[in-house]
Structure formats: C-alpha cells, structure tokens
Backbone as a printed PyTorch tensor [residue, N CA C, xyz], in Angstrom:
tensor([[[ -6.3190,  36.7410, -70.5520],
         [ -7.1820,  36.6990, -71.7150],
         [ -8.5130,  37.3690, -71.3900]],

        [[ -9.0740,  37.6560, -72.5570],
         [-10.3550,  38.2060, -72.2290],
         [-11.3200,  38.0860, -73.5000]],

        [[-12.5030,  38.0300, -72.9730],
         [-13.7620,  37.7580, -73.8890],
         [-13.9070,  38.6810, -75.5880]],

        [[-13.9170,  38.4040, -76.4560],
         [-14.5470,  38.9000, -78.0250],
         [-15.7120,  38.6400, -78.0820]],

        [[-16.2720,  39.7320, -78.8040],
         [-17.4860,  39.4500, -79.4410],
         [-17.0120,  39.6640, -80.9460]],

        [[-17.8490,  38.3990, -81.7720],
         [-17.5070,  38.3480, -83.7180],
         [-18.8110,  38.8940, -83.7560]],

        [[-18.9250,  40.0180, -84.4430],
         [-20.6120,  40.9070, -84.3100],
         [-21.1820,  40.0730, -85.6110]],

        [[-20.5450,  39.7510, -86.1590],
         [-21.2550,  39.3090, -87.4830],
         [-22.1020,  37.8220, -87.2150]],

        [[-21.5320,  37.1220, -86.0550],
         [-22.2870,  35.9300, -85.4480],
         [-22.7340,  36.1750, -84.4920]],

        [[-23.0980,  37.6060, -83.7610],
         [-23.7170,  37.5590, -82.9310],
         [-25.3190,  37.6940, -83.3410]],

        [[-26.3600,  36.5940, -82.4920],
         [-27.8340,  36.9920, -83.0470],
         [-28.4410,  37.4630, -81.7990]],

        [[-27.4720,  37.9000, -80.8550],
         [-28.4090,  38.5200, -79.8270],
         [-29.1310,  37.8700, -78.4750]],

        [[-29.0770,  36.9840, -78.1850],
         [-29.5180,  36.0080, -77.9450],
         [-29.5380,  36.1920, -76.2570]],

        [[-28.6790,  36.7520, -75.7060],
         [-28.2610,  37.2790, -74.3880],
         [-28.5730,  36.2260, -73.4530]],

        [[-27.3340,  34.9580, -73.8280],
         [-27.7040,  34.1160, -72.9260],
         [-25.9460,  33.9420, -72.2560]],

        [[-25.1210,  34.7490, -72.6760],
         [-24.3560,  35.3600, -71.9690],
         [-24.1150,  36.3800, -71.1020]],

        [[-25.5190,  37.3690, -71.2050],
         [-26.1820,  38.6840, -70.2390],
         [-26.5910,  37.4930, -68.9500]],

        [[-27.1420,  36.5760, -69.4570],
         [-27.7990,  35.4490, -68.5510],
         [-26.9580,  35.1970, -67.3860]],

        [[-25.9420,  34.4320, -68.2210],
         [-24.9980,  33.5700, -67.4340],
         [-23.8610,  34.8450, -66.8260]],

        [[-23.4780,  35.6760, -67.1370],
         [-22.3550,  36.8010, -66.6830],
         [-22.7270,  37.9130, -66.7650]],

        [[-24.2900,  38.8410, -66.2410],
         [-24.2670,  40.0230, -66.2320],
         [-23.5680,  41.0100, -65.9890]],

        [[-22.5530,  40.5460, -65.1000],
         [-21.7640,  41.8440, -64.6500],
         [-20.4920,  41.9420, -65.6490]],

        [[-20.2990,  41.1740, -67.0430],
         [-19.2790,  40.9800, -67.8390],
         [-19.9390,  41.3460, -69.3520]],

        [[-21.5450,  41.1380, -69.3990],
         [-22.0260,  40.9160, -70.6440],
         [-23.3490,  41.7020, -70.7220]],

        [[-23.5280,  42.4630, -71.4890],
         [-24.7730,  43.2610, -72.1910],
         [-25.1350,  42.9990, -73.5380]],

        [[-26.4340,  43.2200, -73.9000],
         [-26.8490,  42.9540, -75.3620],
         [-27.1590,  44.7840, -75.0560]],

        [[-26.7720,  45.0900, -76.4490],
         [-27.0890,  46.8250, -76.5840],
         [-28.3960,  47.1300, -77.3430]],

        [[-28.4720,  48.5010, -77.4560],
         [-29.8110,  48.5080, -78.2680],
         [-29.9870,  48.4040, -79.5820]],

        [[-29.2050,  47.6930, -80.0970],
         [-28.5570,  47.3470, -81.7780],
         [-28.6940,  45.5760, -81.5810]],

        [[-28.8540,  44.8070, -80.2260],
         [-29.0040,  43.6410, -80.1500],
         [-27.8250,  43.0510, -80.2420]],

        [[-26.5670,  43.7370, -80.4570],
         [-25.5040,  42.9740, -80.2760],
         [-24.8900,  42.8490, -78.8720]],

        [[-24.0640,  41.7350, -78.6060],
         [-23.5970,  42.0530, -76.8860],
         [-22.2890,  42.3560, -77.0890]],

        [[-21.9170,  43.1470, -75.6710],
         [-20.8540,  44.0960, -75.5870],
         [-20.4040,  43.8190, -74.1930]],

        [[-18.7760,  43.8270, -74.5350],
         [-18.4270,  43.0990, -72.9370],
         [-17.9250,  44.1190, -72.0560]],

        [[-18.7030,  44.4910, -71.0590],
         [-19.0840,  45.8210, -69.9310],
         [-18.6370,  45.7670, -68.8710]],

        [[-18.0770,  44.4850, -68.3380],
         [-16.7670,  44.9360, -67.0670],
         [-16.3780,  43.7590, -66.6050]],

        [[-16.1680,  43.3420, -65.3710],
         [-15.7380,  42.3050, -64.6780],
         [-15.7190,  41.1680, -65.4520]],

        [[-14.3730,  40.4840, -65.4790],
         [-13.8850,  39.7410, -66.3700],
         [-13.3330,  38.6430, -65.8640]],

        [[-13.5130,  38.5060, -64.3250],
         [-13.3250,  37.8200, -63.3290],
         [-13.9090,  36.6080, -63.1670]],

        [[-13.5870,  35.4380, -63.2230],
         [-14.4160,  34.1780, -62.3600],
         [-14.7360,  33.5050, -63.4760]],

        [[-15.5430,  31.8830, -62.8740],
         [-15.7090,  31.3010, -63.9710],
         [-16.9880,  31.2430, -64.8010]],

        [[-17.8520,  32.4890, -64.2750],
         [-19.3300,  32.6910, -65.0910],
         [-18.8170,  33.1140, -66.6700]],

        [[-17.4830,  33.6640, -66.4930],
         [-17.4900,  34.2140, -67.9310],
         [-16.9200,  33.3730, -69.0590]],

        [[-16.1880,  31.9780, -68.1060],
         [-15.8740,  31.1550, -69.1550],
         [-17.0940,  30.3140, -69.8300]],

        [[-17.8770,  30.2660, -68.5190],
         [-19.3040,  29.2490, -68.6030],
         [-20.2560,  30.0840, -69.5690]],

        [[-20.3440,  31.2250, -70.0420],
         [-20.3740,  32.8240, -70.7730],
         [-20.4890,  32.2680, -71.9290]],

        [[-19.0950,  32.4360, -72.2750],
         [-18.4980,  32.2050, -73.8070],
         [-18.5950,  30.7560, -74.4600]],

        [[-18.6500,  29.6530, -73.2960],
         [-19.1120,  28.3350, -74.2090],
         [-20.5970,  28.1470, -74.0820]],

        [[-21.3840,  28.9170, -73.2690],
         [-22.9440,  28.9640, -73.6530],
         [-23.0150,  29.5820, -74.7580]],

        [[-22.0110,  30.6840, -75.4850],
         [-23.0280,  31.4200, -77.1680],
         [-23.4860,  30.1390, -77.6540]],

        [[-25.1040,  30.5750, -78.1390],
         [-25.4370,  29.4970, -79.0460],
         [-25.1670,  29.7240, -80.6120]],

        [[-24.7130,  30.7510, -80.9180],
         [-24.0720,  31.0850, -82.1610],
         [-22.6390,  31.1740, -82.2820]],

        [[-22.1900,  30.6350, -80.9600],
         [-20.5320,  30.6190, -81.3600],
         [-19.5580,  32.5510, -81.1000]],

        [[-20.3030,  33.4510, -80.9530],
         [-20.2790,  34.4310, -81.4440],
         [-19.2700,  34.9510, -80.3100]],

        [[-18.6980,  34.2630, -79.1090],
         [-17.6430,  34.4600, -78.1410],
         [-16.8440,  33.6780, -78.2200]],

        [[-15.4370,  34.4310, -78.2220],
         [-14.0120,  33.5220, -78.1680],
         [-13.5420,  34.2510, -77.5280]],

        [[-11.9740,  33.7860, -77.0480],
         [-10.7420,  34.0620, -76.0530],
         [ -9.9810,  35.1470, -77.0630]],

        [[ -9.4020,  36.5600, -76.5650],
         [ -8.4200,  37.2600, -77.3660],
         [ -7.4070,  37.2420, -76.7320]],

        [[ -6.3980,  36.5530, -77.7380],
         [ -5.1180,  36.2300, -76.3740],
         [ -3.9400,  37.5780, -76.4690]],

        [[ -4.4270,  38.2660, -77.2830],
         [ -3.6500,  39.4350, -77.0620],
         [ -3.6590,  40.8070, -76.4730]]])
C-alpha cells in the first residue's frame, strides 16, 4: 500500500513534511505531494497525524 493525498482536504499544513520528510512535501501551490521513500513507520505515523484527514491508504 501506499500513501494518497485528497487535494481537496488538503490545507497544507505540512505536518506530514514534519513527521516523514523523505516521503512528504508541501509544493508551491501548498498542497503535499508524496516524493519518495515509502518505507517504515514515520509514514504510517504521517498519514494519521493529517490534521485535515487529507491522507489515506491506496490499496491498489
């Protein structure tokens, strides 16, 4: 599995840049964009820190 971003709930917030830099960027549009290593458990700890909900699991 691997990380989504729902852009329409994303507010930018980059407290997933925080917690998983090497998985997570906010761009210069303020949305975040998922940029590589997808490895380990910063990125699960990642996706249940959005404070807008704006990361889920794509199981396909």
């Amino acid at each position: 599995m691997k990380p989504k971003v729902d852009r329409d709930r994303c507010i930018g917030a980059g407290q997933c840049e925080a917690v998983a830099p090497d998985a997570f960027e906010v761009n210069d549009d303020g949305f975040v964009e998922v940029i590589g290593d997808l490895e380990g458990g910063q990125v699960s700890d990642a996706v249940e820190s959005c404070p807008s909900g704006a990361l889920s699991w794509d199981d396909g």
